[in-house]
C-alpha positions in Angstrom: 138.1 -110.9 -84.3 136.5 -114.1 -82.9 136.3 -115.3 -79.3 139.3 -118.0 -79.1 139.2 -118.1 -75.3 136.2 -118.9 -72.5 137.1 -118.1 -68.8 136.1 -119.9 -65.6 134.5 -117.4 -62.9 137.6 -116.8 -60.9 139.4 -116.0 -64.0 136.8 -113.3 -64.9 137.1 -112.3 -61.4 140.2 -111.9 -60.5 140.6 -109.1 -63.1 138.0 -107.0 -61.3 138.7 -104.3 -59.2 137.9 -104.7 -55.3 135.0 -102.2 -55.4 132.2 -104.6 -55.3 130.1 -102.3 -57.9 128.7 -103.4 -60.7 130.0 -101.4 -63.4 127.6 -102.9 -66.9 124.8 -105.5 -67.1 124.5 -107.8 -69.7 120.9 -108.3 -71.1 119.8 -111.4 -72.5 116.5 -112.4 -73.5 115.7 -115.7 -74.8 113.1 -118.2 -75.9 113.3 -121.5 -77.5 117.1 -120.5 -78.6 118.3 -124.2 -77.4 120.3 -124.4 -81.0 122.2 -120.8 -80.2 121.5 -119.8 -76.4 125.0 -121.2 -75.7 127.1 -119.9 -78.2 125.6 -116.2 -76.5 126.7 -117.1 -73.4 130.4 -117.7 -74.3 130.4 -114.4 -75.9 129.7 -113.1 -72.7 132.1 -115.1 -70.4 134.8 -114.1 -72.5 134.5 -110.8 -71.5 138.0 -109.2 -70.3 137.6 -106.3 -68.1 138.8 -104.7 -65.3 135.6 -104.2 -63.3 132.7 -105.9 -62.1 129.3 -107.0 -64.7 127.0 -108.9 -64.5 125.1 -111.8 -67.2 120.8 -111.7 -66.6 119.3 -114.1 -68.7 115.5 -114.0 -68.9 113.8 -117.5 -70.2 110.2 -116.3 -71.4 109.2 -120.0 -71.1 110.7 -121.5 -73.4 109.5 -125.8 -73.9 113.0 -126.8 -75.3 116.6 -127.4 -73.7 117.3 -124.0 -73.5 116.4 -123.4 -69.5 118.9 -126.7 -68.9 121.6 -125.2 -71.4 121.4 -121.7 -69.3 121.4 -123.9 -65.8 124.5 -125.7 -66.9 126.2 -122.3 -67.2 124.5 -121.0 -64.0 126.2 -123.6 -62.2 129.7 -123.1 -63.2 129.5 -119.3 -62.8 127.1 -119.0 -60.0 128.4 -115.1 -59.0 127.8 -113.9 -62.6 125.1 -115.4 -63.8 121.5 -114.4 -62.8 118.8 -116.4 -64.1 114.8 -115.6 -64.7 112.6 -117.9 -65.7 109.0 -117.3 -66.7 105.8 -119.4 -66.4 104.4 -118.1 -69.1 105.1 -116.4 -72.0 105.7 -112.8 -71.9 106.1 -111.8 -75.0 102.7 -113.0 -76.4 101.1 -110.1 -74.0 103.5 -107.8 -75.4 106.8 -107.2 -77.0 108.7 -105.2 -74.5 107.7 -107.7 -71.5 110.9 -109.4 -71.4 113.1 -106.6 -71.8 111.2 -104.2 -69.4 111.3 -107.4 -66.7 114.9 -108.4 -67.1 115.9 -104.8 -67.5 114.6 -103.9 -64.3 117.3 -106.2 -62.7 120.0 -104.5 -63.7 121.9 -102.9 -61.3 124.8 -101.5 -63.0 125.7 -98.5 -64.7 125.5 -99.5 -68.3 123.2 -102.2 -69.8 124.3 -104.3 -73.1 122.0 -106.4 -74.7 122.2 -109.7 -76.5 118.9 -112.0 -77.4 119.6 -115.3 -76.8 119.8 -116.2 -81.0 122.7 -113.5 -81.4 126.2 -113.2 -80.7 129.2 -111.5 -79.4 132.7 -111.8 -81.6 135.0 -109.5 -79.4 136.5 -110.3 -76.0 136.8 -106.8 -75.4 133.4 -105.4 -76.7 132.0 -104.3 -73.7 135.8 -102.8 -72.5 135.7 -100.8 -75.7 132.3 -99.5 -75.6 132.5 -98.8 -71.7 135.6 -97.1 -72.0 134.3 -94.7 -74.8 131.3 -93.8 -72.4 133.5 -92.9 -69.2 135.5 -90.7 -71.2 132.6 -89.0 -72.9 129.7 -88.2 -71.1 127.6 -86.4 -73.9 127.3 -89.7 -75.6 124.9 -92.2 -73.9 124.5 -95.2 -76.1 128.0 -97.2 -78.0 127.0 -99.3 -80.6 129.2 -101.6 -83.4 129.6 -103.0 -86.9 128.0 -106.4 -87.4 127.8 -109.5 -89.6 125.0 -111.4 -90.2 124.6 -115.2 -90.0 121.9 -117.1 -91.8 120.1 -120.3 -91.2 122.2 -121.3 -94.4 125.3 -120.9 -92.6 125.9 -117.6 -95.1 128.0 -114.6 -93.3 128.1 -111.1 -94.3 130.4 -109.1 -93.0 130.3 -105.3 -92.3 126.2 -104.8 -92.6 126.2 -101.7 -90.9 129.3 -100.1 -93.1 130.4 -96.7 -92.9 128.4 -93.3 -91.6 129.4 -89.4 -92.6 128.9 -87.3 -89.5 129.0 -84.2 -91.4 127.8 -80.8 -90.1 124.6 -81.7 -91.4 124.0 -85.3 -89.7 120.4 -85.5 -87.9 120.5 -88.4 -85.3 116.4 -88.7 -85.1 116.0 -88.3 -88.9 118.9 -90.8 -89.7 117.2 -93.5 -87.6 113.8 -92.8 -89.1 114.5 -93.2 -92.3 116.5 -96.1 -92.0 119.8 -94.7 -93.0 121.6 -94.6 -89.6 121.1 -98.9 -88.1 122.0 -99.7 -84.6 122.2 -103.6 -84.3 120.8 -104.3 -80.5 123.3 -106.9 -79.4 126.2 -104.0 -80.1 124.7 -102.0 -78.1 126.1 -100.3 -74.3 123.5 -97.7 -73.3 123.7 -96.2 -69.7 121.1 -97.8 -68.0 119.2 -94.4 -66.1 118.6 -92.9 -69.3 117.4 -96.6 -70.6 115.0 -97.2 -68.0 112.9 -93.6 -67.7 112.6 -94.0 -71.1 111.2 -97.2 -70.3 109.3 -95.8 -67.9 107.9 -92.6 -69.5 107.1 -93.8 -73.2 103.6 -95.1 -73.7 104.5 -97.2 -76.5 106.2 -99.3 -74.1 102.7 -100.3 -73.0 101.4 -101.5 -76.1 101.9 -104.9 -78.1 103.7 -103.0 -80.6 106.4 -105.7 -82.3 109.6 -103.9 -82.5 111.5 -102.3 -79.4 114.6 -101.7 -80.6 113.2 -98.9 -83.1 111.1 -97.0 -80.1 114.2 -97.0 -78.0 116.8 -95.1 -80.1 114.3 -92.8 -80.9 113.5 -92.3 -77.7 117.0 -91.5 -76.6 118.4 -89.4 -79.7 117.6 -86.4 -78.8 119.1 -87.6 -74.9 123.0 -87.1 -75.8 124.7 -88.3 -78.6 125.8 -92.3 -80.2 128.9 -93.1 -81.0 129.8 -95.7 -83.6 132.8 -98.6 -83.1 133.0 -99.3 -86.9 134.7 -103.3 -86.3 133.1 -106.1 -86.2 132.0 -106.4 -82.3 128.7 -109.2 -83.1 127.3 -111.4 -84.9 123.1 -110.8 -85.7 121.5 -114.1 -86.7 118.8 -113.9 -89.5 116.2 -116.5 -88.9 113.5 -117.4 -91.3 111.0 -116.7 -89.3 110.9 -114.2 -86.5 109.2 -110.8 -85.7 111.2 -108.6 -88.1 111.5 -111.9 -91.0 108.9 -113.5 -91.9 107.4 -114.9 -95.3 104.0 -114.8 -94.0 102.2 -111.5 -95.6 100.1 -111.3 -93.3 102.7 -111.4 -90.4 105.1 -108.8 -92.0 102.7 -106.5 -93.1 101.8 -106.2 -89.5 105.5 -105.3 -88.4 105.4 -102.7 -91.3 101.9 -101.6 -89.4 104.1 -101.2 -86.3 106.9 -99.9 -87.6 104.9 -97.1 -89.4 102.3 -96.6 -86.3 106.0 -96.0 -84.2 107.4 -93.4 -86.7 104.4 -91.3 -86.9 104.2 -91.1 -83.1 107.1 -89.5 -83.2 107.0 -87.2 -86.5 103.9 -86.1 -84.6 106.0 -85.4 -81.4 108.8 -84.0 -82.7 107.2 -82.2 -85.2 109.6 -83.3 -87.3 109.6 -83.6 -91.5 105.9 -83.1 -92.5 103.4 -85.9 -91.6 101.8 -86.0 -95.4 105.6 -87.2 -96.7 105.7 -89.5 -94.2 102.3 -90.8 -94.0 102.2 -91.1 -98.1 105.9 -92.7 -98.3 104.4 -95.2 -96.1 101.1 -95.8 -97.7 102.9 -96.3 -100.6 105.3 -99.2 -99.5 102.4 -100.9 -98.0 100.0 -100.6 -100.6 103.1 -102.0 -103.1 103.1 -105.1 -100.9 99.7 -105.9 -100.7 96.5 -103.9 -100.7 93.9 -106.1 -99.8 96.1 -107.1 -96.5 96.9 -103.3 -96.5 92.7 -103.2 -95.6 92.5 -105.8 -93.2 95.7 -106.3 -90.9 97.4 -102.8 -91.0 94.8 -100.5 -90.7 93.5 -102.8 -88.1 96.7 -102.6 -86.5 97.2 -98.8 -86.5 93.6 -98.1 -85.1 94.2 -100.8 -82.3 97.6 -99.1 -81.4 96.0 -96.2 -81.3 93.7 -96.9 -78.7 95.6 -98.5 -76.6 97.7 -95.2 -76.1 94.7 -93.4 -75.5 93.5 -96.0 -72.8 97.1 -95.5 -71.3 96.7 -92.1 -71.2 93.3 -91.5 -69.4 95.0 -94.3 -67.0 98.0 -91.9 -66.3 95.3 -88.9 -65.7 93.4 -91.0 -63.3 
């Protein structure tokens, strides 16, 4: 399904109920996304649903068009549209920076993300996914099938695929090792649960690059995810960005963080034994690169690690 159909305000509006609550909040962070930022927002404007949301867009700064592209659509839909724009950049003092800001404007009971590079596809995503959460409170998080979209112009459709919830299916080991995927613009997550974890996880804290990872594993073990296995988004691969990169130097570091955030929580969970894990990972990195295995990662994990324990003699004080 594609989005064949963008609605003024008052058309969004008029569907709402007369409650005056705001029922989800869309996320959006951006940052020099002048090429995509607007083909986000349409995705969220052509939103059909029967109560009230909300659009925050958070500009980290960004030196291209994208601030005047967000202000054109600011201006058009001036009651649904929140705009905040940073001075400087937040991400370079830490990943979460933007997410923990512009979260922390959201008022309503679910939060759905979308950076400013992705995409949605479905006018009733949000509908879908909200809809799935009333009815069942034991899950907290709704999240969707995907296709990708190079800088080539190349889709693939259906990256996530199928999942078998047997008996036997382990949320927080599926996401570890990478066999479970949650795509971050599919995903609805109620917003409570969202922000104590925010709140409560040290990792949060750090300049760890990857947020999406520490999240769901934060949550799994807070109620359950449900699956919409269609096509609700569009993820856009870029050459280069925090997760793709063909700098060595630069990915080994993600792998760094990604293995540093894993560990944390085999250690707190106590979950699989932390020799597997430790030499499945030394493996994969040393198989890359060795010599940058020396310098950047192990830099990287001893760093991390002292910024949590700096976090935590601040929380004792």
């Amino acid at each position: 399904m594609e989005i064949d159909k963008i609605w003024n305000e008052k058309e969004i509006t008029d569907r709402w109920d007369d409650s005056g609550i705001v029922k989800l909040s869309i996320v959006c962070t951006t940052f020099n996304h002048e090429e995509y930022i607007e083909q986000a927002i349409l995705g969220f404007l052509s939103q059909i649903t029967s109560y009230r949301f909300e659009v925050i867009i958070h500009d980290d700064a960004s030196d291209d068009n994208t601030v005047n592209i967000i202000e054109r659509y600011k201006k058009s839909h001036p009651n649904l549209i929140r705009v905040l724009k940073q001075d400087e950049n937040q991400y370079s003092k830490g990943y979460f920076r933007p997410f923990l800001y512009s979260s922390d404007y959201a008022v309503g009971e679910y939060i759905a993300f979308c950076e400013g590079d992705d995409f949605w596809l479905d006018p009733y995503k949000i509908d879908k996914q909200v809809s799935h959460l009333d009815k069942y409170p034991n899950f907290i998080l709704s999240h969707s099938n995907a296709c990708s979209l190079s800088q080539s112009n190349v889709i693939t459709h259906n990256i996530n695929g199928k999942y078998n919830y047997d008996k036997n299916f382990d949320l927080f080991n599926s996401i570890l090792s990478h066999s479970y995927i949650i795509r971050t613009a599919s995903v609805v997550v109620r917003t409570e649960l969202l922000k104590s974890a925010f709140k409560n996880n040290m990792l949060f804290q750090t300049d760890i690059k990857l947020g999406d990872l520490i999240i769901w594993l934060d949550l799994s073990d807070k109620g359950g995810f449900f699956y919409h296995d269609e096509e609700m988004v569009c993820y856009r691969v870029l050459l280069e960005s925090a997760s793709h990169s063909s700098n060595v130097i630069k990915k080994l570091s993600f792998q760094s963080d990604i293995f540093f955030v894993e560990g944390w929580f085999f250690l707190k969970r106590k979950s699989f034994t932390i020799f597997k894990y430790v030499s499945i990972r030394l493996l994969w990195l040393i198989k890359q690169n060795l010599i940058n295995l020396t310098t950047v990662s192990i830099k990287r994990l001893i760093r991390h690690s002292i910024d949590i324990k700096n976090i935590k003699k601040k929380r004792i004080i």
